[in-house]
N, C-alpha and C positions, 0 to 999 in steps of 0.2 A: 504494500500500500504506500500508495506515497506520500510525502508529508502532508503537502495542501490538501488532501482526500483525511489524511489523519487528522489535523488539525479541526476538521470539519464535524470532526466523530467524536470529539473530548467529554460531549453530554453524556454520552453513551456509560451505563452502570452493565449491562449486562451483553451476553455475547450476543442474546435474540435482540436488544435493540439496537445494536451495533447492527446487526445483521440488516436489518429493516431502514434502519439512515442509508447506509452504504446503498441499495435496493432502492432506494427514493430517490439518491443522491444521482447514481448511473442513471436511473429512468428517467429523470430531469433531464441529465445531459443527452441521452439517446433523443427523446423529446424536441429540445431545440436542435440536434445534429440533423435529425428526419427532415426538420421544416426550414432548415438552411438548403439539405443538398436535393430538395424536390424545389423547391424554390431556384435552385442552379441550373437545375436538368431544364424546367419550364423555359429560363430566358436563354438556355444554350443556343445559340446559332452557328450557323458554319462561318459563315462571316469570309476573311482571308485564310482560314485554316485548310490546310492538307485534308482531304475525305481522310487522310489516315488519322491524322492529328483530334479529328471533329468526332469520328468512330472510338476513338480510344477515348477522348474526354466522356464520350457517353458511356461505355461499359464501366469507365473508374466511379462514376457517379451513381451507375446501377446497381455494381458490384456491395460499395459503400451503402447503401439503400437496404441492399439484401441481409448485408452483417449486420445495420442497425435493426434490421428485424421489422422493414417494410419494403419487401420485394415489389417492384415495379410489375406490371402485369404485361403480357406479351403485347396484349392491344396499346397500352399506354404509352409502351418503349416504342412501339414502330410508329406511333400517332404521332409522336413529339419529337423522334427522330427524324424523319420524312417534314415537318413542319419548322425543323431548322435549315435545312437547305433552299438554298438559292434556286429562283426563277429556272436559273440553265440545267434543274436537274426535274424540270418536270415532269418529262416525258418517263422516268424510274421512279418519281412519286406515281404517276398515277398507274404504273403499271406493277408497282408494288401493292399500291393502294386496290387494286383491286382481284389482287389474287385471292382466293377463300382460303386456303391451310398457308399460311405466312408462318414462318418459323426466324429465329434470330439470326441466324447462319444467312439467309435470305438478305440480310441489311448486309 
């Protein structure tokens, strides 16, 4: 544990309510960490990035998403991923856009 987490925990008389700060304490942080990196994902654009650069920023953001214990859903990833690209990539928006079994591999 590290200090500034210990520091935090000093009220604490027993191991169950040590247990249960710490548990509040993470789920606070998980909390705002969720609503920073979907917050990130939403204004992601491709902008001047590399397709590779723009695809990797999305999987670090989803990956993160999924370890904070709110995995992105298949529809939500290809909706917002396809809605960050530029005008020049229409014609593979709408031809992604309307495939029926879309899979990630697929982006």
């Amino acid at each position: 544990m590290s200090i500034e987490i210990a520091s935090q925990m000093t009220h604490c008389t027993t191991s169950a309510s040590l247990w249960k700060s710490i548990s509040e304490f993470v789920g606070a942080n998980t909390s705002s960490q969720i609503t920073f990196l979907k917050g990130e994902f939403h204004r992601l654009k491709k902008g001047l990035l590399k397709m590779r650069d723009y695809l990797s920023k999305v999987k670090s953001i989803s990956d993160n998403l999924n370890l904070a214990g709110s995995p992105l859903s298949l529809i939500d990833l290809v909706t917002q991923t396809l809605a960050g690209l530029d005008t020049e990539y229409t014609q593979i928006v709408v031809i992604l856009s309307e495939k029926e079994n879309l899979y990630r591999a697929d982006l």
